[in-house]
C-alpha positions as CSV (number, residue, x, y, z in Angstrom):
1,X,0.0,0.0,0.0
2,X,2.7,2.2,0.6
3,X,3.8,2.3,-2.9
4,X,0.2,3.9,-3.8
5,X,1.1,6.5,-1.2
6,X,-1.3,5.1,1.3
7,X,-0.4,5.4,4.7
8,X,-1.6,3.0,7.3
9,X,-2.2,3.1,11.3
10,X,-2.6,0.0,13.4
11,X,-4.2,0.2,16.5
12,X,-3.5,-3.0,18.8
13,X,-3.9,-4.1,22.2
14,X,-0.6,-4.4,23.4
15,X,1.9,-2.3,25.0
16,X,5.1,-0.1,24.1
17,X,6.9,-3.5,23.1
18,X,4.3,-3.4,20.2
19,X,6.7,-1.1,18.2
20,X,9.6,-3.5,17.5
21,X,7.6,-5.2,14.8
22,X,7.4,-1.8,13.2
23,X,10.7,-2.6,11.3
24,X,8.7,-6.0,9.8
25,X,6.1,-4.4,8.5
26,X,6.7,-2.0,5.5
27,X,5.8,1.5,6.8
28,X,2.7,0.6,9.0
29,X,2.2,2.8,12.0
30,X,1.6,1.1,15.5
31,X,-0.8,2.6,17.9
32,X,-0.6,0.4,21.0
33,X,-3.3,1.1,23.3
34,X,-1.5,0.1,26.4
35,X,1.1,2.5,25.9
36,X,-1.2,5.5,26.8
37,X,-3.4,3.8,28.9
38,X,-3.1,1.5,31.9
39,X,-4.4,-2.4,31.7
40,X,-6.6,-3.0,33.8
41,X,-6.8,-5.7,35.8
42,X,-10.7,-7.3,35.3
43,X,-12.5,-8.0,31.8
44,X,-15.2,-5.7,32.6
45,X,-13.1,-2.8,33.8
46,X,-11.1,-3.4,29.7
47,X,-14.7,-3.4,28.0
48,X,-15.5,0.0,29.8
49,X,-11.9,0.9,28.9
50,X,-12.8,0.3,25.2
51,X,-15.0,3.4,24.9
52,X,-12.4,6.1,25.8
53,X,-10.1,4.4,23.1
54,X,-10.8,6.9,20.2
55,X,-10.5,9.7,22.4
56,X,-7.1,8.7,23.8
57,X,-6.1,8.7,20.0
58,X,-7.7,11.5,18.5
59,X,-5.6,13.3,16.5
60,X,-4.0,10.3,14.8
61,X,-8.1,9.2,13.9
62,X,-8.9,12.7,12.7
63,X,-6.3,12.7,10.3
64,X,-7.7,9.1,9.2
65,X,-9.5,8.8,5.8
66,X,-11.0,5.5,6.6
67,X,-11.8,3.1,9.6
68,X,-11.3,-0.6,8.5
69,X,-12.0,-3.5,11.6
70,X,-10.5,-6.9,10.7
71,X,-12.6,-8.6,13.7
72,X,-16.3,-7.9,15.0
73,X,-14.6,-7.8,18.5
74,X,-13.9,-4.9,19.5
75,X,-15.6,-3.2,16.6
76,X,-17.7,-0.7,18.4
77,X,-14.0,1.1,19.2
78,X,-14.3,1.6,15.3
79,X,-18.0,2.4,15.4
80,X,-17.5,5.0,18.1
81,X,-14.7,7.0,16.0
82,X,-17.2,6.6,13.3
83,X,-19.5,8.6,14.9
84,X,-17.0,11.2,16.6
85,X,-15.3,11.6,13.8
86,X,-17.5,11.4,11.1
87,X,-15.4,8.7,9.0
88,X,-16.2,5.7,6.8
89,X,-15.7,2.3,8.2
90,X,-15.2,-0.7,6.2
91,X,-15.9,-3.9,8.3
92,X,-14.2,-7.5,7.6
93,X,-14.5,-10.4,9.5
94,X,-12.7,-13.7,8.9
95,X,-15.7,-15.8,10.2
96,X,-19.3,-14.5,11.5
97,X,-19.2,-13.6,15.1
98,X,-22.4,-14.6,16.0
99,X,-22.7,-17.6,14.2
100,X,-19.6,-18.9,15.7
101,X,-20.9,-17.9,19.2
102,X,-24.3,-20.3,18.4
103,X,-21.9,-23.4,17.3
104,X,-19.3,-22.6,19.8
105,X,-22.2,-23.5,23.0
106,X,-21.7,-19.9,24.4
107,X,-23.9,-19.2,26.7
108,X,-27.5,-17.4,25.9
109,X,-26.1,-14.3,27.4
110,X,-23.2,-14.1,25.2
111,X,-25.0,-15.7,22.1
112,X,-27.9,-11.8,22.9
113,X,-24.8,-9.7,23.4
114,X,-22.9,-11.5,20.0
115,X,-26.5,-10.9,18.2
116,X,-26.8,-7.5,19.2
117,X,-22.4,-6.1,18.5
118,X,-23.1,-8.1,15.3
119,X,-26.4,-5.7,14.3
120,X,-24.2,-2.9,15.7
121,X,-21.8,-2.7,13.9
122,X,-22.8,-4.1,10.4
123,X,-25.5,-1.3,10.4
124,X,-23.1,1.2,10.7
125,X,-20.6,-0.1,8.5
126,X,-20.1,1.7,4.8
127,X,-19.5,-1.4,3.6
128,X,-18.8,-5.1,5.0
129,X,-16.0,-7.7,3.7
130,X,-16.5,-11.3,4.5
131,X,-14.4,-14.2,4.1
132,X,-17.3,-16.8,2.7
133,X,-20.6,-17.4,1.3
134,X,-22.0,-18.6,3.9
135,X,-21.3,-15.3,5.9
136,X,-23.0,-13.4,3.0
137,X,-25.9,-15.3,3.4
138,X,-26.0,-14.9,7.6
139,X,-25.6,-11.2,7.3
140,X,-28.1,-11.0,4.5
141,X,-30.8,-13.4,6.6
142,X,-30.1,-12.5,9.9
143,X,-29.1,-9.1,10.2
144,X,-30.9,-8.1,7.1
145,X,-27.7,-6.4,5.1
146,X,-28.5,-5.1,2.1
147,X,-26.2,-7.5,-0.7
148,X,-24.6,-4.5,-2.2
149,X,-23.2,-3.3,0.9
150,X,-21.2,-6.7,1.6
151,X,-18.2,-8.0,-0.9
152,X,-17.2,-11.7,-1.0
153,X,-13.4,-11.5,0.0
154,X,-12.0,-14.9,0.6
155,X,-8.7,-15.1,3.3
156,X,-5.8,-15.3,0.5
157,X,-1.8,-15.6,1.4
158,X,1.0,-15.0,-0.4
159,X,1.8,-18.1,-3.4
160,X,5.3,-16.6,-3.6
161,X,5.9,-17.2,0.2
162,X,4.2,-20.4,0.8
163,X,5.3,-22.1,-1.9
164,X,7.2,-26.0,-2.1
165,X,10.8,-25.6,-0.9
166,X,11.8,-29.7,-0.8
167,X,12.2,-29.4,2.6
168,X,10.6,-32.6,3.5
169,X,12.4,-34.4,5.9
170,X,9.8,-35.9,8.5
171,X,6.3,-38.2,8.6
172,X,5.2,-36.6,11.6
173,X,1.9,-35.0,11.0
174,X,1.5,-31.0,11.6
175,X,-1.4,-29.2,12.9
176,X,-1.5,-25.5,13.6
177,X,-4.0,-22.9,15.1
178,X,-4.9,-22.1,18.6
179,X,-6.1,-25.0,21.3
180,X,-9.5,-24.6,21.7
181,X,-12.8,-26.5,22.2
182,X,-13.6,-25.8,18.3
183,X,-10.1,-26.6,16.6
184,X,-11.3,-30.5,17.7
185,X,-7.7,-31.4,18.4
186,X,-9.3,-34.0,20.7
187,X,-10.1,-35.9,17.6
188,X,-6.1,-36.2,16.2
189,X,-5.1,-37.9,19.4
190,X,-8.0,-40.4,19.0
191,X,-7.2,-41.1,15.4
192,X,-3.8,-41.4,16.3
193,X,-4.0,-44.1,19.5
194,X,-2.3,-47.2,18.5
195,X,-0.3,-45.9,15.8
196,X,3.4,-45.5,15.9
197,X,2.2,-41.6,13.6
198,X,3.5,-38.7,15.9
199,X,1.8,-34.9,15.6
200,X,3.3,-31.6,15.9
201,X,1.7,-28.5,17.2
202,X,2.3,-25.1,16.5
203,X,0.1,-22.6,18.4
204,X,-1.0,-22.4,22.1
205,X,-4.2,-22.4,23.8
206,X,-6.6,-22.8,26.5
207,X,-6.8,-26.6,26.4
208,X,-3.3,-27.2,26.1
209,X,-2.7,-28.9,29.6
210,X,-5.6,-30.9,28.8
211,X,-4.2,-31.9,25.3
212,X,-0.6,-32.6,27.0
213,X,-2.9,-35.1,29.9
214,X,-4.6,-36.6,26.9
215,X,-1.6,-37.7,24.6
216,X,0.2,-39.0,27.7
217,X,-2.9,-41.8,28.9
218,X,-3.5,-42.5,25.2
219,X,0.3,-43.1,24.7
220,X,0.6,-40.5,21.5
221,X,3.9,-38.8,20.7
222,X,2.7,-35.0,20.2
223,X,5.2,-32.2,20.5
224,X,4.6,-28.8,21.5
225,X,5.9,-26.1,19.5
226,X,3.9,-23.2,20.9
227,X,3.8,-20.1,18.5
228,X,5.7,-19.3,15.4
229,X,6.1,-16.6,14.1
230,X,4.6,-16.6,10.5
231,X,7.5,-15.2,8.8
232,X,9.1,-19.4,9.8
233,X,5.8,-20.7,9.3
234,X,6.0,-21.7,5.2
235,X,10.0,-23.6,5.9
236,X,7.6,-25.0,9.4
237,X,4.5,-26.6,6.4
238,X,7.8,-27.8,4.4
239,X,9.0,-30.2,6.5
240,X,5.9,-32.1,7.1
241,X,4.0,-34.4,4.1
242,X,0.6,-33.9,5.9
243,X,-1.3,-31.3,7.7
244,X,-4.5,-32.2,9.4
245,X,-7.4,-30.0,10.5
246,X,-10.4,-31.7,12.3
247,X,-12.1,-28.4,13.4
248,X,-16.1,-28.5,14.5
249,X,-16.8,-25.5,12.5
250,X,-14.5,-23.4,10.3
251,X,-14.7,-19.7,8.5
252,X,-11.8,-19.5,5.2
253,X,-9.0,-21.1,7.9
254,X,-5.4,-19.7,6.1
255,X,-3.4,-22.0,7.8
256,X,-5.0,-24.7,5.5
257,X,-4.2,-22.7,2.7
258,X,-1.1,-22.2,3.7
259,X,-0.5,-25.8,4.1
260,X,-1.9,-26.6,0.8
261,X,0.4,-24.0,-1.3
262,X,3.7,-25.5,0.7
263,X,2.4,-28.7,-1.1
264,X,1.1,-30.6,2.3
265,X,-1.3,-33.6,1.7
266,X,-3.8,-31.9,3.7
267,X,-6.5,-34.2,5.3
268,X,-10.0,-32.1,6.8
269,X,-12.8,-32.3,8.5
């Protein structure tokens, strides 16, 4: 984007520390929140927090052009300068908030307050990017979108990075992404229990002590990598012939397609 003159500002959730990734990332501004304001210490006490967030960086968003989201959550910070500002916002999301909230179990108290950020800020969105069909068809049913106000954009990643190298030099099997209820990692272990097969597993998660319990009793070899960072990650798909992802429920995952341009056999639920 840079070399159209466009100039871009990030605002993230982390602290000062934020900034050494500054020099990765071809001219792209960080705005961390936690480097103005202080963390607090309770969830409800950082949603409250939220709504002071365009006023803490006011003179960076009036000198912004356009408000672009890449997640629902959180996207009422974006609404909010929207409305103080008087800006266009272009909303994306990689999966359907709400709909992953419903197949997720969440309880009926999330599942109103998903329904009712979703209507939010899709309402008040210029114009909306999703990831799938099936999204387009959620917003247009559910939330009653007009179709000319969302565009199909599909997750993409770059062929020229994640590409075959001949690196192959293992029959472990790979998985990647976080380790959570929905990622079904559960599932692997199973498959793999009396097999001499071994997984690998980049990412980290919520159910990773439970995943570590789980390989021990059922006698699988898993080893875990924790994160990567995704500059590694297309020499990390090169040294494995297959990746496997068993997920409940999925959006447009990238790290499948990512696999599948670094020439993994990739086997799917």
């Amino acid at each position: 984007m840079q070399r159209f003159g466009i100039q871009v500002q990030f605002l993230t959730y982390g602290d000062a520390t934020d900034h050494n990734w500054e020099s990765d990332l071809n001219g792209i501004k960080l705005l961390p929140v936690y480097e103005r304001l202080r963390r607090p210490t309770n969830k409800f006490l950082s949603l409250l927090q939220t709504i002071i967030i365009p006023w803490t960086f006011r003179e960076e968003l009036k000198q912004t052009d356009l408000l672009k989201t890449n997640q629902i959550w959180g996207g009422w910070v974006a609404v909010i300068s929207k409305w103080v500002f008087h800006k266009p916002l272009l909303v994306r999301c990689g999966y359907e908030f709400y709909d992953f909230a419903c197949k997720m179990g969440r309880s009926r108290t999330f599942q109103f307050l998903a329904y009712w950020i979703c209507r939010l800020i899709y309402s008040q969105a210029d114009h909306i990017q999703v990831a799938s069909l099936s999204d387009r068809k959620i917003l247009e049913k559910q939330f009653n979108i007009p179709s000319n106000k969302i565009n199909d954009r599909p997750n993409w990643i770059d062929s020229d990075v994640f590409r075959p190298l001949e690196l192959r030099t293992n029959k472990k099997i790979l998985f990647v992404g976080r380790m959570t209820g929905q990622k079904n990692i559960n599932l692997i272990l199973y498959a793999l229990e009396g097999t001499s097969n071994s997984l690998d597993i980049v990412g980290d998660g919520d159910l990773r002590d439970d995943l570590e319990k789980l390989a021990k009793k059922l006698k699988v070899h898993v080893k875990f990598l924790g994160r990567i960072p995704n500059n590694r990650m297309p020499h990390m798909y090169n040294r494995y012939s297959v990746y496997v992802l068993c997920s409940k429920f999925e959006g447009n995952p990238k790290a499948l397609l990512e696999a599948m341009s670094c020439g993994c056999a990739v086997i799917g639920t």
